[in-house]
C-alpha atoms as one frame of an Amber mdcrd trajectory, in Angstrom:
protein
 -20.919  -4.645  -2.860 -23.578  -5.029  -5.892 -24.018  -2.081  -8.156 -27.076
  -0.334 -10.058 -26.336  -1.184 -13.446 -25.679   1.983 -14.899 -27.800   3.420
 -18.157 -25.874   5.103 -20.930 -27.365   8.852 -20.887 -26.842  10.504 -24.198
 -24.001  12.716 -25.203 -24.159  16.153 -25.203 -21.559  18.319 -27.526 -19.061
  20.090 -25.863 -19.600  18.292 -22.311 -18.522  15.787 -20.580 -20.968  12.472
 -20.220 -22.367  11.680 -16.480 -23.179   8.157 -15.850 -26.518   7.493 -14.146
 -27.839   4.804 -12.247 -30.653   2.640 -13.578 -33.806   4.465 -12.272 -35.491
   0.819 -11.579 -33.139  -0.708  -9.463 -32.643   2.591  -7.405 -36.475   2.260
  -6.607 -36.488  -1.265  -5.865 -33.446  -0.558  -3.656 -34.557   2.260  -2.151
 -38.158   0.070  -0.696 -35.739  -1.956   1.611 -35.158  -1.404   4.634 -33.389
  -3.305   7.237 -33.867  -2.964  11.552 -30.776  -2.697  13.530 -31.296  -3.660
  17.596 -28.722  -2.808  20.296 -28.803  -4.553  24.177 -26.000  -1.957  24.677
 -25.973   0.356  27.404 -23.536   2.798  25.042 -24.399   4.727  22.496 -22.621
   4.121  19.546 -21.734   6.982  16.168 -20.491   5.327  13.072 -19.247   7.728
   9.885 -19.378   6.723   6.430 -19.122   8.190   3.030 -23.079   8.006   2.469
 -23.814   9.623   6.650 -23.390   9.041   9.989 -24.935   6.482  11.850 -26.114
   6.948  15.465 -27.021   3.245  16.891 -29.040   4.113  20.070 -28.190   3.031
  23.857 -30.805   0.275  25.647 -31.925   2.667  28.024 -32.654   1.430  31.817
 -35.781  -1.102  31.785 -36.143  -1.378  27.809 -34.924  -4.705  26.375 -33.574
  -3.296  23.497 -33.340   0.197  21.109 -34.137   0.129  17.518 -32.613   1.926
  14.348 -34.070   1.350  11.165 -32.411   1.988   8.027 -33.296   2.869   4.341
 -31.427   2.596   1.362 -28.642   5.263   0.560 -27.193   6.552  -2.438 -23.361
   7.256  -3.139 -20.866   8.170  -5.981 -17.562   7.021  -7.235 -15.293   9.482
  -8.383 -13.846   8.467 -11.837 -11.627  11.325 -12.361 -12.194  13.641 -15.362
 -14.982  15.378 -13.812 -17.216  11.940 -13.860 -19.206  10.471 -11.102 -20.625
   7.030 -10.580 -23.720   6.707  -8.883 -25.054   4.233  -7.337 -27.415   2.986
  -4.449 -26.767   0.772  -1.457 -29.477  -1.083   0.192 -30.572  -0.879   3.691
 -28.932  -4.237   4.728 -25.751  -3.821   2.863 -25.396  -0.461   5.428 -26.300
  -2.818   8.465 -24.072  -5.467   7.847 -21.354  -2.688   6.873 -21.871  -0.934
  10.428 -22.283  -3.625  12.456 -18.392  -5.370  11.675 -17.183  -4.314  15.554
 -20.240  -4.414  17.289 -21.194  -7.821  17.136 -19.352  -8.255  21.153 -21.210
  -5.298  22.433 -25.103  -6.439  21.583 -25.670  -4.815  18.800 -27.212  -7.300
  15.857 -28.618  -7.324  12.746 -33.005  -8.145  13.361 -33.986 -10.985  10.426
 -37.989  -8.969  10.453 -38.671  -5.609  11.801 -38.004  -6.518  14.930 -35.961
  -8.486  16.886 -37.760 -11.894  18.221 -36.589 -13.155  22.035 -33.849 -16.010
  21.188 -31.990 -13.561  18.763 -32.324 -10.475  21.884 -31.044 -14.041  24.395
 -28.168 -14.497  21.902 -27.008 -10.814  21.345 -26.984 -10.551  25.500 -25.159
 -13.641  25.956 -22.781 -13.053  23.446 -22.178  -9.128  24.974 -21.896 -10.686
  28.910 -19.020 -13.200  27.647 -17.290 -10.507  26.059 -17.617  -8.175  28.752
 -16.754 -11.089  31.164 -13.436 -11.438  28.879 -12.434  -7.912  28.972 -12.626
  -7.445  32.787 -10.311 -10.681  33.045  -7.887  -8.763  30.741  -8.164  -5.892
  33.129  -7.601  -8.160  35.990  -4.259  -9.330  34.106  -2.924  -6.191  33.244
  -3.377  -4.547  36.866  -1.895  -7.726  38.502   1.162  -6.708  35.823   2.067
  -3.307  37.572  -1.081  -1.419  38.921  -0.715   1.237  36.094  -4.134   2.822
  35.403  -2.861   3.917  31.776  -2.815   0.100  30.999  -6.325  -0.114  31.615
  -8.670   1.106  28.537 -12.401   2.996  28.744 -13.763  -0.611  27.140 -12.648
  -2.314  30.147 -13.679   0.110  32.828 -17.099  -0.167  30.358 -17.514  -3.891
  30.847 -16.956  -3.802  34.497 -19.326  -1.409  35.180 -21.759  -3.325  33.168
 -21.167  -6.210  34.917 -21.615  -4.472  38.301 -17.936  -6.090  38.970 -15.908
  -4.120  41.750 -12.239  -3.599  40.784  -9.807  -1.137  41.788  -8.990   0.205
  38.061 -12.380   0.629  37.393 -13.078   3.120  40.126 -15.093   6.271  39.371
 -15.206   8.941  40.686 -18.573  10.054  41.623 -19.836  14.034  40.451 -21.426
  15.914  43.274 -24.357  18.105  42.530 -24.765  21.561  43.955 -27.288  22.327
  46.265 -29.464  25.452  45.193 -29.965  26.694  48.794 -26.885  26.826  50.379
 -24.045  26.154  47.609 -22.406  23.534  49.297 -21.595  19.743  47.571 -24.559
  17.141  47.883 -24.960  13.427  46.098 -27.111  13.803  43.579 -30.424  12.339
  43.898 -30.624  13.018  48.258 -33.826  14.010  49.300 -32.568  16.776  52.073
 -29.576  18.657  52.298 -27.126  17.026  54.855 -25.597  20.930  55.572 -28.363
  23.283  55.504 -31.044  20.706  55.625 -33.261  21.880  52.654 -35.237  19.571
  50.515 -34.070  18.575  47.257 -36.724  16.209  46.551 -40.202  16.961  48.076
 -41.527  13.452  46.820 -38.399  11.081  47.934 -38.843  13.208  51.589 -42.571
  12.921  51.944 -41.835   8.477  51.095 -38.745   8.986  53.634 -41.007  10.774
  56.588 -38.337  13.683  55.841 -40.669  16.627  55.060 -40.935  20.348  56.489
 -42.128  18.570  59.987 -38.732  16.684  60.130 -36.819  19.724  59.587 -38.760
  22.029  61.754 -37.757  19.394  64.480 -34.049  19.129  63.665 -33.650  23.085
  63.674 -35.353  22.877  67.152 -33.175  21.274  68.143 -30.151  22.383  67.173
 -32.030  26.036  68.636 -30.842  25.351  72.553 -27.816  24.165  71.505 -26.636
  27.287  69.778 -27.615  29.223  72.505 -25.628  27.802  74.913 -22.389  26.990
  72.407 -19.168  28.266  73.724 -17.874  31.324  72.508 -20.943  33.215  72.259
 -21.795  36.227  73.608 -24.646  36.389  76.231 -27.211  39.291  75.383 -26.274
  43.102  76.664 -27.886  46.109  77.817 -27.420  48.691  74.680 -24.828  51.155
  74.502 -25.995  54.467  76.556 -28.677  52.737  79.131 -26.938  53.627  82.438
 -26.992  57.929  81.096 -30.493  57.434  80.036 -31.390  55.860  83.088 -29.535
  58.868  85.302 -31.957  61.426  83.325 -34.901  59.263  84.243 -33.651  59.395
  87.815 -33.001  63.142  87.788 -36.358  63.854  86.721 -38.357  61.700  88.559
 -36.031  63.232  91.907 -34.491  60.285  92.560 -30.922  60.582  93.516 -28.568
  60.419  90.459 -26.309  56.698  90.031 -23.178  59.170  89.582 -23.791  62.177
  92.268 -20.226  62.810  93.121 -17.968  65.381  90.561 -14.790  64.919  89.602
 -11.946  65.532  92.481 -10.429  68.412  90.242 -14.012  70.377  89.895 -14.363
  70.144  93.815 -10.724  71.422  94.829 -11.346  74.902  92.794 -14.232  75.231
  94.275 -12.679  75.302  97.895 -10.008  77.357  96.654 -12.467  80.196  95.120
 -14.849  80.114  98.956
């Protein structure tokens, strides 16, 4: 790695002498910059001395995702309370990050921005790596079907491929649905339990708006009625006495007019 030639500062009694950069050729370093382009559906966190890097994901119908970089400035530790500084260009960082990435898409651009064969070489490059990996995973789970054998960069590549294989299964997260609480697929336009809509636009492309569920709770509406095990609809509690007062009133002859055998046998006893 070049280094700023340093400039001798002067001495000050009783300290101890700093070395500085030269001011120049921190300036002139400091103008470059250098464009790093990733075809990678990962995002991708690199940590050095001078920062940490965050190299963007290509996001879903982009062709690429763009980090540019500037010049940085670090120090060597001489010991003795002395520092070194000195300034690393922009492409010194890029080349620097990008020494495991190459496989995975992510490039150097030689402008701003990357042209079309170098974005056709980084993708081919990434799809016969990928291609590799998933015939290692192939390998190992013909070995012994052990799952702990199989590594997150392989499951990667296979899903990136869209390739189908057993020890790249994942398991797909369910989404709650706000009505009812119960476990939906995320992205459904209508509930499949309590049949309320998730996504008004999806339902209305789908013919699956508040018309299609009014018609499916119709008809579920007879059916519930006539389910077994429910109970068919009763007079209330106290009907037959308030009907007896009715009767008594309007001198018709009570539902109930006999008493009780006891009541009648004292009074033949008493005549």
């Amino acid at each position: 790695m070049a280094l700023a030639s340093p400039a001798a500062a002067p001495a000050i009694p009783g300290t101890r002498r700093e070395i500085l950069p030269n001011a120049g050729a921190a300036n002139a370093d400091a103008a470059q910059t250098a464009a790093i382009a990733s075809v990678s559906e990962q995002d991708w966190y690199v940590s050095r001395t001078h920062g940490v890097y965050h190299i963007p994901a290509c996001a879903k119908g982009e062709a690429f995702a763009l980090l540019l970089l500037t010049a940085r400035g670090d120090a060597i530790d001489l010991g003795d309370n002395r520092r070194f500084p000195f300034t690393i260009s922009a492409r010194e960082i890029a080349e620097d990050l990008l020494q495991d990435l190459h496989d995975h898409g992510v490039f150097l651009c030689a402008g701003a921005r990357p042209t079309p064969e170098e974005l056709s070489a980084a993708r081919a490059r990434r799809d016969d790596y990928y291609h590799r990996l998933v015939g290692e995973g192939d390998t190992m789970w013909a070995r012994g079907h052990s799952f702990r054998e199989i590594s997150d960069l392989h499951r990667r590549a296979a899903i990136a491929l869209g390739a189908e294989r057993e020890w790249a299964w994942v398991p797909l997260r369910l989404a709650e649905c706000p009505a009812c609480g119960e476990k939906v697929k995320p992205g459904v336009a209508i509930c499949k339990h309590c049949r309320a809509i998730l996504d008004a636009e999806k339902a209305a492309r789908h013919g699956l708006g508040a018309a299609s569920a009014a018609t499916h709770a119709a008809a579920l509406a007879p059916a519930t009625a006539n389910a077994p095990g429910t109970t068919p609809a009763t007079a209330p509690a106290g009907s037959n006495a308030n009907a007896s007062r009715i009767a008594a009133h309007s001198g018709a002859p009570d539902a109930h007019p006999s008493a009780p055998p006891e009541t009648a046998a004292r009074d033949k006893l008493k005549k």
